[in-house]
Backbone as CSV, one residue per row, in Angstrom:
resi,resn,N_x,N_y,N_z,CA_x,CA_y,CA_z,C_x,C_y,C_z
1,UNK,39.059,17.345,4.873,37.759,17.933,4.564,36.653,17.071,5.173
2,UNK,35.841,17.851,5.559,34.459,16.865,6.275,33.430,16.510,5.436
3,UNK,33.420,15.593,5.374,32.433,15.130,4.459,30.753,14.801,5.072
4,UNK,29.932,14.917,4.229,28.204,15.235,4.614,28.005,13.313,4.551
5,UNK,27.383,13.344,5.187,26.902,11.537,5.983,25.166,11.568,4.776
6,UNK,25.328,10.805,3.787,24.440,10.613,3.402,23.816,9.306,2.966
7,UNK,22.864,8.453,2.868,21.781,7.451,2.848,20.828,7.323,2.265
8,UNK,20.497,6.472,1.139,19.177,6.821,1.019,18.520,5.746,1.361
9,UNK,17.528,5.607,2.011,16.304,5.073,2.811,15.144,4.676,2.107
10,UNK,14.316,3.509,2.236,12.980,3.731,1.583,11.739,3.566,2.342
11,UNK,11.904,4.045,3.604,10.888,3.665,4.476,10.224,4.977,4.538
12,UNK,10.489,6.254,3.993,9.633,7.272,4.073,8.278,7.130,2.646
13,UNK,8.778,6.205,2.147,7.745,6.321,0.910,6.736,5.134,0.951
14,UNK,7.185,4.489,2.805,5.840,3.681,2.935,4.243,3.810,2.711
15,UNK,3.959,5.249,3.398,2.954,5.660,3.088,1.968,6.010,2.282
16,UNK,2.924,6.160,1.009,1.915,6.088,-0.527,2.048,5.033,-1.008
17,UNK,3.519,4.696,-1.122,3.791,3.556,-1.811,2.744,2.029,-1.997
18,UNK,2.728,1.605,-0.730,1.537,0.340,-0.567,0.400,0.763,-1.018
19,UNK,-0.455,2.310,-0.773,-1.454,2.290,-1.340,-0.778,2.086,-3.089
20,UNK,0.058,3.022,-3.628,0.277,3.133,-4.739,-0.273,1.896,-5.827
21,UNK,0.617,0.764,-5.581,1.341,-0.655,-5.874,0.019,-0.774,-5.564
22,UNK,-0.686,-1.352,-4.377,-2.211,-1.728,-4.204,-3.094,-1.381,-5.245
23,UNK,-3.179,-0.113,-5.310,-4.233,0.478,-6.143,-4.157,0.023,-7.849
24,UNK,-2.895,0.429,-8.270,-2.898,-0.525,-9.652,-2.565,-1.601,-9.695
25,UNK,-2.363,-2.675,-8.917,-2.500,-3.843,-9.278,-3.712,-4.315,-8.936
26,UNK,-4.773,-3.721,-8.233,-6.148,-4.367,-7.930,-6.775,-3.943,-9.300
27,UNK,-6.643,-2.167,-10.039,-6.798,-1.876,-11.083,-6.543,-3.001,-12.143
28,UNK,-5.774,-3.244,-12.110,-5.325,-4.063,-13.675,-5.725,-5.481,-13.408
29,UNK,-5.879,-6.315,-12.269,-6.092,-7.606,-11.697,-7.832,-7.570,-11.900
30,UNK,-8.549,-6.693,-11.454,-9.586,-6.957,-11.949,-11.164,-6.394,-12.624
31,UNK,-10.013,-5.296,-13.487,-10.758,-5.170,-14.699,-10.524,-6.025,-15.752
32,UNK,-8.908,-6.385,-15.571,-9.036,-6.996,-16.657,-9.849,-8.583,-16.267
33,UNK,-9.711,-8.933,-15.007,-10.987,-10.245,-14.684,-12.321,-9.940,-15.303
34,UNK,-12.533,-8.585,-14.918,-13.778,-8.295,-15.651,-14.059,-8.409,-17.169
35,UNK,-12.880,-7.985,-17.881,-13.368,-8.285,-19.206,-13.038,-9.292,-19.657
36,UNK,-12.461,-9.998,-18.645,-11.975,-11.675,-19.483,-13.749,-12.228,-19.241
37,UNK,-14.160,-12.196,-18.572,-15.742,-12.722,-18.036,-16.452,-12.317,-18.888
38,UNK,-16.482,-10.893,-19.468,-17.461,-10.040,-20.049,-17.639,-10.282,-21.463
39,UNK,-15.895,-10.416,-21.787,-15.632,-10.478,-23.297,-16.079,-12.308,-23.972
40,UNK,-16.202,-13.066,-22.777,-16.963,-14.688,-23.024,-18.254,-14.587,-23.948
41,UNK,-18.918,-13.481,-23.292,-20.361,-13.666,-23.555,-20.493,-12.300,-24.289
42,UNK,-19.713,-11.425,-24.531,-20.510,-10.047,-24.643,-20.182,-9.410,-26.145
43,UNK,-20.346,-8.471,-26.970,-19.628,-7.684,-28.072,-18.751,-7.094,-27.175
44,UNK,-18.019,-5.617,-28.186,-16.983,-4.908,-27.687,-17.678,-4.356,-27.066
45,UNK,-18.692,-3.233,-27.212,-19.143,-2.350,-26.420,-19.534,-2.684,-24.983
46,UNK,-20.534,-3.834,-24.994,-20.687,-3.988,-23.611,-19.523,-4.397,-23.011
47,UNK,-18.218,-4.998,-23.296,-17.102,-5.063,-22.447,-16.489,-3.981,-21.980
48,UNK,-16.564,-2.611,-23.066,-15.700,-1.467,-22.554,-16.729,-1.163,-21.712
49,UNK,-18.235,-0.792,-21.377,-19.015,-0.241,-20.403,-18.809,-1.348,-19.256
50,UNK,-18.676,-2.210,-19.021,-18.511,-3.465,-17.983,-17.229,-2.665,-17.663
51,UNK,-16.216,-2.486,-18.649,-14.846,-2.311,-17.693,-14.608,-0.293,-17.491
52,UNK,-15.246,0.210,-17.386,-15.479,1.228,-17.144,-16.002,1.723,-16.158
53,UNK,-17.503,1.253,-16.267,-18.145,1.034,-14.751,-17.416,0.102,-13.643
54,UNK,-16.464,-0.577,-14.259,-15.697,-1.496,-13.128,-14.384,-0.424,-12.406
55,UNK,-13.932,0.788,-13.705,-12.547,1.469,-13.284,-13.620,2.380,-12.312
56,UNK,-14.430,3.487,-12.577,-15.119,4.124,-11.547,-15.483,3.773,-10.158
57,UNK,-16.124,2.134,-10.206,-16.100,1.800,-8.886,-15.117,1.363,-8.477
58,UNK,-14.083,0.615,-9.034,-13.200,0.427,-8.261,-11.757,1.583,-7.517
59,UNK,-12.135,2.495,-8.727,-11.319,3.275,-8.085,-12.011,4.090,-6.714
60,UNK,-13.170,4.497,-6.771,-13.996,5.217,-5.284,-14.100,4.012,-4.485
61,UNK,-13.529,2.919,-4.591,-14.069,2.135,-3.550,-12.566,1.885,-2.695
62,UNK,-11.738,1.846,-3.627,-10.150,2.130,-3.427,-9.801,3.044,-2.856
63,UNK,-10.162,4.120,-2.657,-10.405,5.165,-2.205,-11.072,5.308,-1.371
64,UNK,-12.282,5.206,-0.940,-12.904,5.046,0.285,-12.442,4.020,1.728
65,UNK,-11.550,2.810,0.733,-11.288,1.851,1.689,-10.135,2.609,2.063
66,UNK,-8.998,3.115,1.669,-7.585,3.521,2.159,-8.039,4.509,3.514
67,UNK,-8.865,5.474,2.730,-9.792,6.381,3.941,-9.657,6.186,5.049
68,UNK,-10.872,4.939,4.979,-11.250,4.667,6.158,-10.079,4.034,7.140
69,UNK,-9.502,3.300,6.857,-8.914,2.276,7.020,-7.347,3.148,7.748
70,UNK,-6.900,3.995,7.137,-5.667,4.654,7.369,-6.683,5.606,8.752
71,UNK,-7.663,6.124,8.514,-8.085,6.888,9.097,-7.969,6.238,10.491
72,UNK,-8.235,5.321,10.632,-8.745,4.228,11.605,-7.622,4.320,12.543
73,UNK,-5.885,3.538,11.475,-4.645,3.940,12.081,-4.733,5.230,12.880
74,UNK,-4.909,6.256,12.121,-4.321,7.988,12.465,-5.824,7.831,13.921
75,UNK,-6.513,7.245,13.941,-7.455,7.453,15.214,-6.580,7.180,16.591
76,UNK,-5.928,5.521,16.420,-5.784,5.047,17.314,-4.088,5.929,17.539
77,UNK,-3.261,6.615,16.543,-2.038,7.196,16.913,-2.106,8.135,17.936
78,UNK,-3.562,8.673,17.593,-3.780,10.069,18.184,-4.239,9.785,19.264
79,UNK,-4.931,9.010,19.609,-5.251,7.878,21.128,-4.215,7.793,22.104
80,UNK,-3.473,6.894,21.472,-2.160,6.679,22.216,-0.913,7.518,22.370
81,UNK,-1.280,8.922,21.487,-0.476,10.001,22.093,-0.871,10.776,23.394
82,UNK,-2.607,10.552,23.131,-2.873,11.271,24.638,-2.842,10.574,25.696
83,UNK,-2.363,9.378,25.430,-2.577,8.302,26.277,-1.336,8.649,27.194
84,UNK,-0.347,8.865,26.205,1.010,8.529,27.000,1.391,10.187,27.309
85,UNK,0.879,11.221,26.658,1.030,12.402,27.263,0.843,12.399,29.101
86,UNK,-0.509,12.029,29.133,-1.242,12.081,30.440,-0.830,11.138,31.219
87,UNK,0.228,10.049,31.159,1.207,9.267,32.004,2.517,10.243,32.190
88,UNK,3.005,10.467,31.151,3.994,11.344,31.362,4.060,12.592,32.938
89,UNK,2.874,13.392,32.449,1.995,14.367,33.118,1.942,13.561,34.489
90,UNK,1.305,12.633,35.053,1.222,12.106,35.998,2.135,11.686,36.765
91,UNK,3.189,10.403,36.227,3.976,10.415,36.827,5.443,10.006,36.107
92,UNK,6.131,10.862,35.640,7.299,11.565,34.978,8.385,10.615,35.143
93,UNK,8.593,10.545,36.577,9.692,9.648,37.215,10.025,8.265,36.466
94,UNK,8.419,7.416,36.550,8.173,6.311,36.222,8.538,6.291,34.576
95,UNK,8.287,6.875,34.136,8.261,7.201,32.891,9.670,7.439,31.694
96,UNK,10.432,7.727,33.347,11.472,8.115,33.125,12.736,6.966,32.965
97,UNK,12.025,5.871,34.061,12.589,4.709,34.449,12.273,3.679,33.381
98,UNK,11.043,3.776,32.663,10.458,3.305,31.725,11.251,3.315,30.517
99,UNK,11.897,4.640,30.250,12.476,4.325,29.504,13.899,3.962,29.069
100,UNK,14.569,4.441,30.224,15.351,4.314,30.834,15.927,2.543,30.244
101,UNK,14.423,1.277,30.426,14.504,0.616,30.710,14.220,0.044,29.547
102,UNK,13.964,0.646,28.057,13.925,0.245,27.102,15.676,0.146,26.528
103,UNK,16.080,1.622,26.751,17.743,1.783,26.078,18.156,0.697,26.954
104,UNK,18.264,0.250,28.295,19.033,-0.902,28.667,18.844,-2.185,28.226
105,UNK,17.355,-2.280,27.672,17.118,-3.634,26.803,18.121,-3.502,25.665
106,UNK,18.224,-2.688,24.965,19.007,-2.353,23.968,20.640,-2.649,23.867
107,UNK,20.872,-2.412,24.428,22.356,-2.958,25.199,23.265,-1.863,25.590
108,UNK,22.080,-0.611,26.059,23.033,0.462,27.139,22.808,-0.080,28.684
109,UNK,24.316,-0.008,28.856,24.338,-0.356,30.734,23.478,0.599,31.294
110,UNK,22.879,0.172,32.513,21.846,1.158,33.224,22.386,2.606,33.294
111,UNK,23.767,2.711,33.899,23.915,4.039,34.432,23.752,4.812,33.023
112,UNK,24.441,4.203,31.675,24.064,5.618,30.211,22.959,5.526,30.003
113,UNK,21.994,4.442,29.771,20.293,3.939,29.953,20.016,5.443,30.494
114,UNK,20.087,5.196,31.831,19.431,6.766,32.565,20.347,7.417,32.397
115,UNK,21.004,8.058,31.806,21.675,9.375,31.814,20.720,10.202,30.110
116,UNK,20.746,8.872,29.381,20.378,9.259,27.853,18.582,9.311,27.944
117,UNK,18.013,8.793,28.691,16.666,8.541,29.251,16.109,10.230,29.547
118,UNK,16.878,10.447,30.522,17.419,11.960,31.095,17.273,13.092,30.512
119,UNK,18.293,12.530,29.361,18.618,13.663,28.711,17.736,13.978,27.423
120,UNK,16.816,13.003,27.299,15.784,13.225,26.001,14.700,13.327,26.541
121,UNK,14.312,13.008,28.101,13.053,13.686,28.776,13.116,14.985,28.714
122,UNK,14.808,15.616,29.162,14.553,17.082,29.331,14.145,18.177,27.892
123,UNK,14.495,17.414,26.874,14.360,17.984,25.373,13.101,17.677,24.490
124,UNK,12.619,16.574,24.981,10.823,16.548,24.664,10.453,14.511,25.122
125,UNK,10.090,14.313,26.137,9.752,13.583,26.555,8.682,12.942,25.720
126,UNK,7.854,13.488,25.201,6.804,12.363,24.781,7.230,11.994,23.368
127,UNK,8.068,13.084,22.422,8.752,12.249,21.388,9.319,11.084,21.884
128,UNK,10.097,10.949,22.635,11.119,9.964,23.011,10.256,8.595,23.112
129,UNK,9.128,8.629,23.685,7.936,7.823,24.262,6.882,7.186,23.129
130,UNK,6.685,7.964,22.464,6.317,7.369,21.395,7.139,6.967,20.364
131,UNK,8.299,7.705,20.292,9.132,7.135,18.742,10.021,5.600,19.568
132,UNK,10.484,5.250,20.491,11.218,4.453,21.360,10.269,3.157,22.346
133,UNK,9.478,3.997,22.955,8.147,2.578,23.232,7.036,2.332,22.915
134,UNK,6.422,2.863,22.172,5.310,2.966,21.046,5.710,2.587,19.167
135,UNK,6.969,3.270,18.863,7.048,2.572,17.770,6.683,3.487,16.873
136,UNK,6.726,4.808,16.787,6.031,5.561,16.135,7.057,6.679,15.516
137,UNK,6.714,6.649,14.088,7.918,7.220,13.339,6.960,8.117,12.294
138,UNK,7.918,9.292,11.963,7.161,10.493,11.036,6.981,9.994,9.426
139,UNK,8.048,9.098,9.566,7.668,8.179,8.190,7.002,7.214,8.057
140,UNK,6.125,6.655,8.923,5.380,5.543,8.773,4.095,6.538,9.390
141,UNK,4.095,7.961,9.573,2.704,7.982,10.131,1.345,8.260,9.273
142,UNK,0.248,7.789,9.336,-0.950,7.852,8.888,-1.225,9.259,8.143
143,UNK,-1.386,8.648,6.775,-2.154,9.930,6.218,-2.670,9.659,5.651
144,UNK,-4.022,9.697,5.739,-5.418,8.807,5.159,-5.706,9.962,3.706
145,UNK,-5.896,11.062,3.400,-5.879,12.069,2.271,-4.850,11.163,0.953
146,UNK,-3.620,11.348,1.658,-2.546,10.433,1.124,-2.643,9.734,0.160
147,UNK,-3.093,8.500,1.158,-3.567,7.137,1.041,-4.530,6.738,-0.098
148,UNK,-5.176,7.637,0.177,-6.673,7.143,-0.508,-6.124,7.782,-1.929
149,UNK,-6.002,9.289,-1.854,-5.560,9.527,-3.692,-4.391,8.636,-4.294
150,UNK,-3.517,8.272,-3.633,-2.835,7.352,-4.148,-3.213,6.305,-4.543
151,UNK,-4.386,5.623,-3.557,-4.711,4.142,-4.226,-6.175,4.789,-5.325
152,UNK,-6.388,5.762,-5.608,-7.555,6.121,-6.556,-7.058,6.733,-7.890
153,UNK,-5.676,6.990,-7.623,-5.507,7.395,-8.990,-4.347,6.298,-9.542
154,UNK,-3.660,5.335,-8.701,-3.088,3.874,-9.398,-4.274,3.105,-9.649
155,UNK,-5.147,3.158,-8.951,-6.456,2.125,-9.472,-6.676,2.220,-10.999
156,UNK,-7.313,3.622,-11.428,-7.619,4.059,-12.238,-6.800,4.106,-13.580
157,UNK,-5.669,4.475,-13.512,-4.228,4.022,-14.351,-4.295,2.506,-14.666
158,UNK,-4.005,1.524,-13.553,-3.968,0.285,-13.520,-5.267,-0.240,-14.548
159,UNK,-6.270,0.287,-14.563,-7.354,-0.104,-14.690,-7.588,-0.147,-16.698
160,UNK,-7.184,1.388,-16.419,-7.471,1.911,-18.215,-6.204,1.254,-19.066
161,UNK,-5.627,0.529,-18.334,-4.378,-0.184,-19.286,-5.364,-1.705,-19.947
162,UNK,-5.959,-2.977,-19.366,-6.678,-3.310,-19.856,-7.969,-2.892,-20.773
163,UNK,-8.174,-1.763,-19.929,-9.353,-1.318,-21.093,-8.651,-0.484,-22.225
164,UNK,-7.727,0.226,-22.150,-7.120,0.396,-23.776,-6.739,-1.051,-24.799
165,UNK,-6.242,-1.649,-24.454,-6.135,-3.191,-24.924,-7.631,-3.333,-25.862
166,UNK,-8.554,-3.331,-24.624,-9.791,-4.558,-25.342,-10.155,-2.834,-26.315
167,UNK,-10.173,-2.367,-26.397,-10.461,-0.993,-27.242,-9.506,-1.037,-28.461
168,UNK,-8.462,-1.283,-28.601,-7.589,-1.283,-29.455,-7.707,-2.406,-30.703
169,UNK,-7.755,-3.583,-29.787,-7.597,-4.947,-30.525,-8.770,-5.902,-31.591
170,UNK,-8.702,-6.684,-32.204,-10.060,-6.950,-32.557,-10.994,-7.710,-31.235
171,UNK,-12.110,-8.220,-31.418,-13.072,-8.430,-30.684,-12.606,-10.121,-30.398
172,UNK,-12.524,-10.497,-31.435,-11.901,-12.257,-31.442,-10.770,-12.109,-30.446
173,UNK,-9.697,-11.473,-30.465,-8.431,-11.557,-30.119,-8.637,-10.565,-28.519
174,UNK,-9.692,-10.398,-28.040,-9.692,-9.415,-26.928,-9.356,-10.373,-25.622
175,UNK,-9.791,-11.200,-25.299,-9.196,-11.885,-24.179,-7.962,-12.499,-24.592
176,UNK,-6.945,-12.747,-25.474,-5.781,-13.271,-25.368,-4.594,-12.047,-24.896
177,UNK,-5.466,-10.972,-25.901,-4.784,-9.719,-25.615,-4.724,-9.081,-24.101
178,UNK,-5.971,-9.022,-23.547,-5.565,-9.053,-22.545,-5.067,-9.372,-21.480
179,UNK,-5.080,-10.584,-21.151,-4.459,-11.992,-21.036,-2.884,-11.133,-21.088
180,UNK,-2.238,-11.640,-22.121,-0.827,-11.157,-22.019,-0.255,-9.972,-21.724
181,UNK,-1.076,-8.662,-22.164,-0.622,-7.513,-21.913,-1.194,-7.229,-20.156
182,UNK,-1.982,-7.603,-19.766,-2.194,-7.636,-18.385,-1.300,-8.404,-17.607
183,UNK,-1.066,-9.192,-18.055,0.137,-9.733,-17.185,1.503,-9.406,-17.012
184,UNK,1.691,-9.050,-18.424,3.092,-8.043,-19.069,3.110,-6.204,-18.117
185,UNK,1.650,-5.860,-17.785,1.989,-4.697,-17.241,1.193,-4.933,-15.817
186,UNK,1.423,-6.237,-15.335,1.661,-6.014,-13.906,3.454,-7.025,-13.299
187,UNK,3.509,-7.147,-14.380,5.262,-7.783,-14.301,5.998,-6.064,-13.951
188,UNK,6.104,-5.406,-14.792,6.337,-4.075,-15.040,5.860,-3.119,-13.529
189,UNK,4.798,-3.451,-13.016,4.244,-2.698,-11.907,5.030,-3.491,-10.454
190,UNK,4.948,-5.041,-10.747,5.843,-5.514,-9.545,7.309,-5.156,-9.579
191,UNK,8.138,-4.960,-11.060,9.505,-4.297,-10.704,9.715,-2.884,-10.542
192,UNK,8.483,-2.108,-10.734,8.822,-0.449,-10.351,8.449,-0.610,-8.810
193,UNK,7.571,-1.303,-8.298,7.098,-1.045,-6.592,8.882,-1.534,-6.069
194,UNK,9.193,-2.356,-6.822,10.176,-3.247,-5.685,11.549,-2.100,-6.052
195,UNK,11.824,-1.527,-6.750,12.780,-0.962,-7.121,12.365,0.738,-5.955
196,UNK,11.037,1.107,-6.308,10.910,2.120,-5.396,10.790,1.900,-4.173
197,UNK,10.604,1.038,-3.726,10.940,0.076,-2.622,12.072,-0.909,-1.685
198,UNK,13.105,-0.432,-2.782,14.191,-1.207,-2.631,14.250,-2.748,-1.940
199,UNK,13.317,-3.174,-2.735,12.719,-4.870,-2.587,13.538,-5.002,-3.843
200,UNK,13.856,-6.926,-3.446,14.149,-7.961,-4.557,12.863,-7.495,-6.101
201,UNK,14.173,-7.490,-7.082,12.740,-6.826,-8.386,12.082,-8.606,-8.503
202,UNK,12.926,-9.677,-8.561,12.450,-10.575,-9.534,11.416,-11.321,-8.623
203,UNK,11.132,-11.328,-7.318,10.694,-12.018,-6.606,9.326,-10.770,-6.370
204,UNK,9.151,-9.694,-6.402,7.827,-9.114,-6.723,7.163,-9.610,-8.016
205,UNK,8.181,-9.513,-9.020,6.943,-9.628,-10.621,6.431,-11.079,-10.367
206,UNK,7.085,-11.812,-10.209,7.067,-13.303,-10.169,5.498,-13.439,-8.762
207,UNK,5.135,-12.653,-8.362,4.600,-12.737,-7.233,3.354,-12.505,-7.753
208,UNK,3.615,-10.907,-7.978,2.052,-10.318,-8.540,1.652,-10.904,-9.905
209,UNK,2.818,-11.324,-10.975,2.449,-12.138,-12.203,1.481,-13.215,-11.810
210,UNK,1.744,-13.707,-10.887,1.534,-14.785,-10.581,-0.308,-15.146,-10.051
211,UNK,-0.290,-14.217,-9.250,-1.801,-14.128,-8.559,-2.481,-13.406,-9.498
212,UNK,-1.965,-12.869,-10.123,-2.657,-11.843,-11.183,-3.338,-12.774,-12.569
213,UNK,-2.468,-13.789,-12.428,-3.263,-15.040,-13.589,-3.737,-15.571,-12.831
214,UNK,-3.627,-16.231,-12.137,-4.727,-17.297,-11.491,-6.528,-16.592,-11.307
215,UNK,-5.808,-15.012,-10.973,-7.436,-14.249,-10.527,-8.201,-14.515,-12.053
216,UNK,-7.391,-13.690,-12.882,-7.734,-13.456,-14.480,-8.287,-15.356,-15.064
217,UNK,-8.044,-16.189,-14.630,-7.842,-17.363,-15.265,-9.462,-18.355,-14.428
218,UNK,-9.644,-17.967,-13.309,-11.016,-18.222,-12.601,-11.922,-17.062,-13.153
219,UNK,-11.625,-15.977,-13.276,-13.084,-15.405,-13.849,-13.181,-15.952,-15.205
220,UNK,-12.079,-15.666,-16.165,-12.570,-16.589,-17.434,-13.248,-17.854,-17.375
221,UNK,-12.902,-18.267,-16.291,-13.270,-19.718,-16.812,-15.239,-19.646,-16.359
222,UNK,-15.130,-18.666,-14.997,-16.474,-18.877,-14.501,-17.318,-18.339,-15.961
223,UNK,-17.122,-16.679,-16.534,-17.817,-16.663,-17.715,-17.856,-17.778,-18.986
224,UNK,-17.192,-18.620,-19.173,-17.527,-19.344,-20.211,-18.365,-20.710,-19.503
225,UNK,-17.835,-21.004,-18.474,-18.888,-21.722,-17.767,-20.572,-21.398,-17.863
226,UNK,-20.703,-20.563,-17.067,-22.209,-19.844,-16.923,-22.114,-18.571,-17.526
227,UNK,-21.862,-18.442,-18.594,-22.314,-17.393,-19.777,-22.520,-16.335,-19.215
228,UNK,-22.042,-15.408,-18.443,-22.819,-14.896,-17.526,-21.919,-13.487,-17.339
229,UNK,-22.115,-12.635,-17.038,-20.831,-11.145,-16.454,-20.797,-11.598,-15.053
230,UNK,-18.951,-11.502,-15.049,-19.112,-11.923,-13.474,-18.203,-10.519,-13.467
């Protein structure tokens, strides 16, 4: 019986994924900075409006940056497709030899080099050209729409997890609380990225735990320093 050839891969879920993981851990990294700063000097209320006005902007700004930024990628893809269309178009041969001359880097002898060169010019040449000497794959390609709702709605998630905390807890106990449960649910966010990612789990939490206090641990300190909302 023939059996079906199957794999599973995690390089198609590059494209949301980094925004994903990005977006709530900048969410949770620094609102809750924000209310460790806020909650120094402030009652409850002004901490939940500090970290509120902090989830709104940070999530449109999270969002605007993936935008632009992916957009930027998908500019220059679309560049260098017409780029290499209009070589193709020009002169074919070369092009042909070109690539020809990539599969022999690879470790096909020249004569299958050009036979396989050949035979994927005649079936669509500029796929071959961009996915083989350009580097360009349907799973890694730019999608700025994507991008951006992904990192605007993990922001926002990421975000309202500290601010349920300082909402929940008493006012005395609001920076310890957040403090631990912020750190506890970006431990949790570094082993779901690495698992949907098929990354090492213990060497993500340990990573983002990690920067995620030090951020949280300088804004506290700057608000009790200079009394101040940072």
């Amino acid at each position: 019986m023939e059996r079906s050839h199957s794999e599973e891969h995690y390089v198609a879920r590059v494209g949301w994924l980094r925004a994903a993981v990005l977006g709530a851990n900048d969410g949770i990294i620094s609102t809750a900075s924000l209310i460790m700063g806020v909650a120094a000097v402030s009652p409850r209320a002004q901490v939940l409006l500090a970290g509120a006005a902090g989830l709104a902007a940070g999530a449109l700004a999270m969002a605007a940056g993936e935008y632009v930024s992916v957009s930027s990628q998908a500019d220059t893809e679309r560049a260098d497709t017409e780029r290499e269309r209009a070589e193709i178009a020009a002169d074919p041969e070369e092009e042909l030899r070109a690539l020809a001359g990539i599969y022999e880097g690879r470790g096909l002898d020249p004569a299958l080099a050009l036979q396989v060169a050949t035979a994927l010019h005649a079936t669509d040449a500029l796929a071959a050209h961009l996915r083989d000497e350009l580097g360009f794959s349907e799973h890694t390609e730019a999608r700025p729409l994507i991008a951006a709702g992904a990192s605007a709605a993990s922001f926002a998630v990421g975000a309202a997890l500290p601010m349920a905390t300082a909402a929940l807890v008493p006012d005395a106990a609001i920076p310890l609380w957040v403090t631990v449960l912020s750190l506890i649910f970006l431990a949790v966010l570094g082993a779901i990225g690495a698992r949907a990612g098929g990354a090492p789990v213990l060497r993500a939490v340990v990573r983002v735990t990690f920067w995620g206090a030090v951020a949280m641990a300088v804004t506290a300190l700057v608000g009790h320093l200079f009394g101040a909302v940072v």
